[in-house]
Each structure stands twice: as structure tokens, then as C-alpha cells.
C-alpha positions as CSV (number, residue, x, y, z in Angstrom):
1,X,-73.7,73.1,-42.9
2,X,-80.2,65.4,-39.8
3,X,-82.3,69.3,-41.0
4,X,-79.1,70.3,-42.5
5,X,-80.6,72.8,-45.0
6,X,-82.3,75.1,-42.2
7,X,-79.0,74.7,-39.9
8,X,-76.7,75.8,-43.0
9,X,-78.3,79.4,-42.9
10,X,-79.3,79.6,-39.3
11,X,-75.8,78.7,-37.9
12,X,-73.6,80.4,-41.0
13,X,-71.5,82.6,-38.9
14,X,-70.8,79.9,-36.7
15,X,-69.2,78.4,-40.0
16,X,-67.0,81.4,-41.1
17,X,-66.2,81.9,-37.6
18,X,-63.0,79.8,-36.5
19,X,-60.4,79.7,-33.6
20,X,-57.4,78.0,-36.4
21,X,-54.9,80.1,-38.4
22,X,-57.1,82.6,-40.2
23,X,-54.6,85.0,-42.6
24,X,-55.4,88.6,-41.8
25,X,-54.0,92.1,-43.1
26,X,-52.8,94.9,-40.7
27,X,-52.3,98.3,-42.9
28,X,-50.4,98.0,-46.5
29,X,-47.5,100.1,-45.2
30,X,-46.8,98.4,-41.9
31,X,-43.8,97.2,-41.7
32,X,-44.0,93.3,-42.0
33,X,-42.2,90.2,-41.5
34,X,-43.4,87.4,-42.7
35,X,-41.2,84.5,-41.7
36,X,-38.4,85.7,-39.6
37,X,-41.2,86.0,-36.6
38,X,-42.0,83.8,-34.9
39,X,-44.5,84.3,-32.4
40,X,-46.7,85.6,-35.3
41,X,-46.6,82.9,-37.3
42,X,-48.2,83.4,-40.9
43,X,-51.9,83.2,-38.9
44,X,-51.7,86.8,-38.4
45,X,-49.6,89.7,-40.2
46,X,-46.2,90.2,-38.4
47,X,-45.4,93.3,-37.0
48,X,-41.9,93.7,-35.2
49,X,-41.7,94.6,-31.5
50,X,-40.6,98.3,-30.6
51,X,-37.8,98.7,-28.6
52,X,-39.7,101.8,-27.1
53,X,-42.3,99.4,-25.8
54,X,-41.8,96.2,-24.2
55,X,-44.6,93.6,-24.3
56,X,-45.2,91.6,-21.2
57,X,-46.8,88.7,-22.5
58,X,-47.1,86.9,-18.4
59,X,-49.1,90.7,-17.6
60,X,-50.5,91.3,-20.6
61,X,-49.4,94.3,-20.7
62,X,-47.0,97.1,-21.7
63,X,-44.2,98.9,-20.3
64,X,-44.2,102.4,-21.5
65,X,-41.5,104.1,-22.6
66,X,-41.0,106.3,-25.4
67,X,-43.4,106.0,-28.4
68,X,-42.5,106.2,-31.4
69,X,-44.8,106.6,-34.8
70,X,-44.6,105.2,-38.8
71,X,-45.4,107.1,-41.7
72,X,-49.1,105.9,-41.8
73,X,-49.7,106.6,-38.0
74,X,-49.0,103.4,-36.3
75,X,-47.4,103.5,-33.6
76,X,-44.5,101.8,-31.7
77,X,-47.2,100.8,-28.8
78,X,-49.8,99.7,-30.8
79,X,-47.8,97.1,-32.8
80,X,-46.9,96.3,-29.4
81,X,-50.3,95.5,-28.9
82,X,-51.3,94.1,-31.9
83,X,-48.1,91.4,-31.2
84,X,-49.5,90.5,-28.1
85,X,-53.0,90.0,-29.1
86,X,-51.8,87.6,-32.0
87,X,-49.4,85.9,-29.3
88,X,-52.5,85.1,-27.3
89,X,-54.7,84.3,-30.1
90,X,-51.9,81.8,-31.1
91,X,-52.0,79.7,-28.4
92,X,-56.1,79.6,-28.0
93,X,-56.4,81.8,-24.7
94,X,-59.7,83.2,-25.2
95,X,-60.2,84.9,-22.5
96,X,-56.8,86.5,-21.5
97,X,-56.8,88.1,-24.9
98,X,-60.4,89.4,-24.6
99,X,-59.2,90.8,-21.0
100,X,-55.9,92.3,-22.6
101,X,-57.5,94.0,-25.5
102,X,-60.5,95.3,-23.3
103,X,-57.9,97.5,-21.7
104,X,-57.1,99.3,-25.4
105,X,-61.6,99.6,-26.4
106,X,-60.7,103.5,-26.6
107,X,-58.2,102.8,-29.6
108,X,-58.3,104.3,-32.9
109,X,-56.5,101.7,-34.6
110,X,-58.3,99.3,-36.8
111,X,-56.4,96.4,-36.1
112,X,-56.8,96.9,-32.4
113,X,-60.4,97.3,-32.7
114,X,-61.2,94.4,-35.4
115,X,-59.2,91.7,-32.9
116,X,-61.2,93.0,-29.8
117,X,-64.2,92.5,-31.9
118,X,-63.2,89.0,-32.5
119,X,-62.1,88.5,-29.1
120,X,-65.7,89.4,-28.4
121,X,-67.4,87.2,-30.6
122,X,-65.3,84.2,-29.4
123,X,-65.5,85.1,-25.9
124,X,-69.5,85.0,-26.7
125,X,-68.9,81.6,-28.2
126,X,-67.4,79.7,-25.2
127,X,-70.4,81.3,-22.4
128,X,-73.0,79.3,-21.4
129,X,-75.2,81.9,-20.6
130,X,-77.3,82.4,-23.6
131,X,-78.2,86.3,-22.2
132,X,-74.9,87.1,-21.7
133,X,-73.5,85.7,-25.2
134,X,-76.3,88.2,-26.9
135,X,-75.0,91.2,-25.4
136,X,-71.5,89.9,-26.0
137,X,-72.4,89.2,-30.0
138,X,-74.0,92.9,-29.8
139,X,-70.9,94.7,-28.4
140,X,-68.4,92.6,-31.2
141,X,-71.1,93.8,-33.9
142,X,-70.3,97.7,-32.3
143,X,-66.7,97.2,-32.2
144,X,-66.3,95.6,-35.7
145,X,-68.5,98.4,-37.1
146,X,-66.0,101.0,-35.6
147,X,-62.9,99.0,-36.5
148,X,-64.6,99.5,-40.9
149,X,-64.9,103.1,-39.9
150,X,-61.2,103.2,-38.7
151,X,-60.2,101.3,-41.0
152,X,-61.9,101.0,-45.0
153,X,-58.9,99.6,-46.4
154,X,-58.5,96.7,-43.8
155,X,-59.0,93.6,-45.4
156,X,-60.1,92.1,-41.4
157,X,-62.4,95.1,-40.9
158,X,-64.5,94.2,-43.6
159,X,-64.3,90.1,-42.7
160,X,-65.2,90.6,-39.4
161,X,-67.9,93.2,-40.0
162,X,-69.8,90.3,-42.5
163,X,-68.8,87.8,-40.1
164,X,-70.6,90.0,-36.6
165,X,-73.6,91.0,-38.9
166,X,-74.7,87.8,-39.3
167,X,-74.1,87.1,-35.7
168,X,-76.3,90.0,-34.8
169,X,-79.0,88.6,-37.4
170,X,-79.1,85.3,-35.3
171,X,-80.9,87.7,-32.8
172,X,-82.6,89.6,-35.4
173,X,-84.1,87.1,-37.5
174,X,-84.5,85.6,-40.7
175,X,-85.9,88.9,-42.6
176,X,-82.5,90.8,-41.0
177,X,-80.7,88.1,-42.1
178,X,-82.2,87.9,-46.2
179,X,-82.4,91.4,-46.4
180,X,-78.5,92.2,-45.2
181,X,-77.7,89.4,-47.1
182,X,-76.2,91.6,-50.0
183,X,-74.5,93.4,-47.8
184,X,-72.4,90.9,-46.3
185,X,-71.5,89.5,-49.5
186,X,-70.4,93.0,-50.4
187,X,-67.7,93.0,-47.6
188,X,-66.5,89.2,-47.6
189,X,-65.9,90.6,-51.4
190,X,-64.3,93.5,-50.5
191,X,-62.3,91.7,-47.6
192,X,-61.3,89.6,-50.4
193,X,-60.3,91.7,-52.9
194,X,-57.5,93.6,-50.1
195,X,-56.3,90.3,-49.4
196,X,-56.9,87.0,-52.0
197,X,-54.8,85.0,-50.0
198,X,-57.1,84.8,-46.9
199,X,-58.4,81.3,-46.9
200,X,-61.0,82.4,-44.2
201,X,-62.7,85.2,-46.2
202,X,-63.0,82.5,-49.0
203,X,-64.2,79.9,-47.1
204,X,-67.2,82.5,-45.5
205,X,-67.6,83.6,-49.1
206,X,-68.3,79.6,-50.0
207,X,-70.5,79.7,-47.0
208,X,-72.6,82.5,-48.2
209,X,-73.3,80.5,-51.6
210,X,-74.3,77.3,-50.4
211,X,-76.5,79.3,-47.7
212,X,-78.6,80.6,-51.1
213,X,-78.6,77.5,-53.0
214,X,-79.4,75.6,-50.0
215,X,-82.3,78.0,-49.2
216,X,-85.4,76.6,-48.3
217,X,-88.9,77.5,-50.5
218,X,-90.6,79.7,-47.6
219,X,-87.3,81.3,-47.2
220,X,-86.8,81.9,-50.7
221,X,-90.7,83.5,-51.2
222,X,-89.2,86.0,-48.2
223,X,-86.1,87.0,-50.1
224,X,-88.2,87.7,-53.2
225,X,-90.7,89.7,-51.4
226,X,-87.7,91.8,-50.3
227,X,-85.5,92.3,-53.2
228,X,-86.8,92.7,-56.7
229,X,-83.3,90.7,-57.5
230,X,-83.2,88.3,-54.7
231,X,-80.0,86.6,-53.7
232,X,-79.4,83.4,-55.5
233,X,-76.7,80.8,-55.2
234,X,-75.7,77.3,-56.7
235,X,-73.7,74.4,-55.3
236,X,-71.2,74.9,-58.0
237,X,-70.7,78.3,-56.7
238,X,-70.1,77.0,-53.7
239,X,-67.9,74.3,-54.7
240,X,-65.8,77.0,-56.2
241,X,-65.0,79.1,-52.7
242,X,-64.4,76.0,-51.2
243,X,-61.6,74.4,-53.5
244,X,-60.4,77.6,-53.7
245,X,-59.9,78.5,-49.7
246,X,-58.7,74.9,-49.7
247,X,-56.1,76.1,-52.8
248,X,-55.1,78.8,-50.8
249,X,-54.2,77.1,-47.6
250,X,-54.7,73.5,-47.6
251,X,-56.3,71.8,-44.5
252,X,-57.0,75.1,-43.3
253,X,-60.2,74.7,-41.2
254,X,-62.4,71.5,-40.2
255,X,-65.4,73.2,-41.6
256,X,-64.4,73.8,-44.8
257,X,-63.2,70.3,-45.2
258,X,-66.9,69.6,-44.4
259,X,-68.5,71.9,-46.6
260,X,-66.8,70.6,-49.2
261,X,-67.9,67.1,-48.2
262,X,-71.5,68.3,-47.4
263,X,-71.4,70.5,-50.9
264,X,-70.0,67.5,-52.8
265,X,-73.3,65.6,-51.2
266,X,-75.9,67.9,-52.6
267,X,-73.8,67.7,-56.2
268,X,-74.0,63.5,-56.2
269,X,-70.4,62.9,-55.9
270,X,-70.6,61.1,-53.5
271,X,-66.7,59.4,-54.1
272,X,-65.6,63.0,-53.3
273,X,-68.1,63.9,-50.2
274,X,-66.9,60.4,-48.9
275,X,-62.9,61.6,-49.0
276,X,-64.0,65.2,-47.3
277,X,-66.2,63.8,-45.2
278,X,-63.5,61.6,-43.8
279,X,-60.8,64.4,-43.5
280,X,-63.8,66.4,-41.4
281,X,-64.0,63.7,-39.4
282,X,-60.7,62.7,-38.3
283,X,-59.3,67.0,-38.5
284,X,-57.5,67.3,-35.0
285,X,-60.5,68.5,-32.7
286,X,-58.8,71.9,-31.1
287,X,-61.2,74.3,-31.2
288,X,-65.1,74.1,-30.8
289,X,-65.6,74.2,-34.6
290,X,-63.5,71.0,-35.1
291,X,-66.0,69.6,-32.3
292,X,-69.1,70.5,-34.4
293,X,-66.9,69.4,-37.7
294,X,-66.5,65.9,-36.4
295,X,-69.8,65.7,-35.3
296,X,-71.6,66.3,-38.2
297,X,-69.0,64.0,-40.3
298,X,-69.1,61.3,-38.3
299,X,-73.1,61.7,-38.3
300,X,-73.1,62.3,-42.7
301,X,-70.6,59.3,-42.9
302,X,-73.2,56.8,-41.2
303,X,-75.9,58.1,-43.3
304,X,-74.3,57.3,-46.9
């Protein structure tokens, strides 16, 4: 994130992806409330509840009424939505919020259509059926390249967009993979730069560094047959996104708390990739990243 330096590239979505607080960014002029909500927590941005649409969050669904609309175009039922979504998202239930945002597919609103595509994606994530989670990655790639074109200034369109295209290159292959490489750099970056306080997009951007500097020779001749620059990466690099998501929002994500361990590993410290290693290891298991988290501490730890 043993063969730990193949795995690193061939599973790196799996390592941006997550199910714990991950700080998104609905439109810059949505109104916004940061701490006096609740239900919203600060895993998602806050939007207040209408009182032209009333969420249902036992039917997932809403009771229309009059709808209203902000200055930028929002409107009263689609925060609605959007509040529901991150209600469900909250409290882990997959599927429910896959099933309640499948109902809103036909919306124009970025925010709608970058959480379905997640939904999607982690939806895909939790079937067994390896057919039926390709098509499932495939359709959250489609809806996160419509919620960028909705949306170019959505900090989450462009996340989640990186995040699905690398998804899609698990399918593809390793060329797809190398030669969109740039390209999903590009948009972490860009994710990023709309919103610096988004421990997830810095953690994925860590991710894409020690990917590179963990790059194996035969993979590395490919990349230079395909770019006359190839993408490069070091450890340090890496290091850097890490600390930094870490910085940002401490104890965040198992897997980063890994990375750093595992990144810490390649460097020699191995006093520092022992602490990580340990906080990996013993992060509350919730979701089925902290699974793989623990797993591969507990495996790292024996090994040192």
C-alpha cells in the first residue's frame, strides 16, 4: 500500500477510496452551517433543510411542497436531498443511500450527481459478484464524469472523477492506468486547490506519489515509452501528502495511518513506521478499509 510494491498501484483507488469522514465542498455560495447541524456533521458540507421540502429520512424520500431556489440555482429540494444523502452516508448505510439517490440519476446538480457516483462506487465495493461490481465501477465512472461537467468548480467532482478513473483503469489495465496517470493527478490537484482542507484529496494525492516512487522497472520502461516526461514520484513526496492529510485532520482514515507507516518503511525509519504501523493496526475497524488497514499492519508489524 508480502508483493506490496505491485499491490500499491494495482489497488490505489481502493486506498483513496474510504467509507470515514471525508470533507467535501457543495457550491461556494450555498448557504452553509458548519457546526450548528448536526446531522451533517463536518464529514460533509452543511446545508439547512427547507421548510418547503420535508426530508423523510425512514422513506427516503421527500414531501413536495413548494420549491424554492438560491441565487446560484440550488434549490430548496435538492439541499433537501443532498441532507439526506449525507444523513445516510453518516451512519454507513450503503445501500439505502445508493437506492435514495438512484431516484434523483436525472439531476443536474453536481452535488447530487458526485454522491450517487460514490454511492456507486461503494455499492460496487461491498458485491461479491465480480461482474456486477465492473458494471457498477463503469456507471460511478459515467456519473462522476457528468457530476465535473455539472460542476467545474466542485472541489468533490474533481476528487471523485480521479478517484472512478482509476477504478475504471483496474478494468482497463496498466497502460490506461500509466497513461491517465497525469490526468488524475491534475484533478486530485485541482480538487485540492477548491478545498485545502480536504484530508481525503491529500491523502489520494500522497497515494499517487508513493504509487510512482514505488513503481516497479517493467512498469516504469511502459510509462517512458508513453510519455516523453514520464510520471515520477519519491517517498519524500509522499511523506509529505501524508503528514499533511494527517495535519489537516488527525486520525482521519486507517489507510493513511498505514501509508505513513508503510512510506516511513521504504525511507528506513523504521522508529516512525513502527508508531504508524501500530495506530493502523489497532484504528477502530468500521468500514472495509480499516479491515484491509489492520490487516496489512498487523502483517508489516510481524515482519520488522
Amino acid at each position: 500500500m508480502a508483493a506490496p510494491i505491485v499491490r500499491c498501484w494495482t489497488g490505489f483507488a481502493r486506498k483513496c477510496v474510504r467509507y470515514t469522514k471525508g470533507r467535501t465542498v457543495i457550491k461556494q455560495n450555498v448557504q452553509c452551517h458548519h457546526k450548528a447541524c448536526v446531522i451533517s456533521q463536518k464529514i460533509h458540507a452543511r446545508c439547512f433543510i427547507s421548510s418547503f421540502a420535508v426530508v423523510s429520512i425512514f422513506g427516503f424520500g421527500l414531501k413536495k411542497g413548494k420549491t424554492s431556489e438560491t441565487e446560484d440555482g440550488v434549490t430548496s429540494s435538492d439541499q433537501s436531498v443532498i441532507e439526506t444523502a449525507d444523513q445516510l452516508y453518516k451512519g454507513n448505510q450503503m445501500i439505502k443511500l445508493y437506492d435514495f439517490l438512484l431516484g434523483y440519476s436525472d439531476s443536474n446538480n453536481g452535488d447530487i450527481a458526485w454522491r450517487l457516483a460514490r454511492a456507486t462506487c461503494d455499492k460496487a465495493k461491498l458485491t461479491g459478484d465480480k461482474t456486477e461490481r465492473k458494471k457498477l465501477m463503469y456507471e460511478a465512472f459515467d456519473l462522476a464524469q457528468k457530476a465535473l461537467t455539472l460542476d467545474e468548480n466542485n472541489s468533490s467532482c474533481h476528487k471523485w472523477y480521479a478517484i472512478l478513473l482509476d477504478y475504471k483503469g483496474e478494468y482497463e489495465g496498466t497502460k490506461f492506468r500509466i497513461s491517465h496517470s497525469y490526468e488524475m493527478k491534475e484533478h486530485f490537484l485541482k480538487a485540492m486547490e477548491l478545498n485545502p482542507k480536504d484530508a481525503t484529496t491529500i491523502h489520494s494525492i500522497g497515494v499517487w506519489c508513493f504509487a510512482f516512487a514505488d513503481l516497479p522497472w517493467y512498469q516504469r520502461k511502459l510509462a517512458a515509452a508513453l510519455f516523453a516526461t514520464p510520471p515520477s514520484s519519491t517517498y519524500e513526496e509522499a511523506l509529505h501528502y501524508f503528514e499533511k492529510a494527517e495535519e489537516v485532520e488527525p486520525d482521519f482514515y486507517s489507510m493513511n495511518l498505514l501509508m505513513l507507516g508503510k512510506t516511513h518503511l521504504r525511507l528506513g525509519n523504521k522508529e516512525q513506521a513502527l508508531i504508524y504501523l501500530a495506530r493502523a493496526r489497532n484504528y477502530p475497524v468500521k468500514t472495509p478499509d480499516d479491515e484491509q488497514a489492520h490487516k496489512e499492519s498487523a502483517d508489516l508489524l510481524k515482519k520488522i
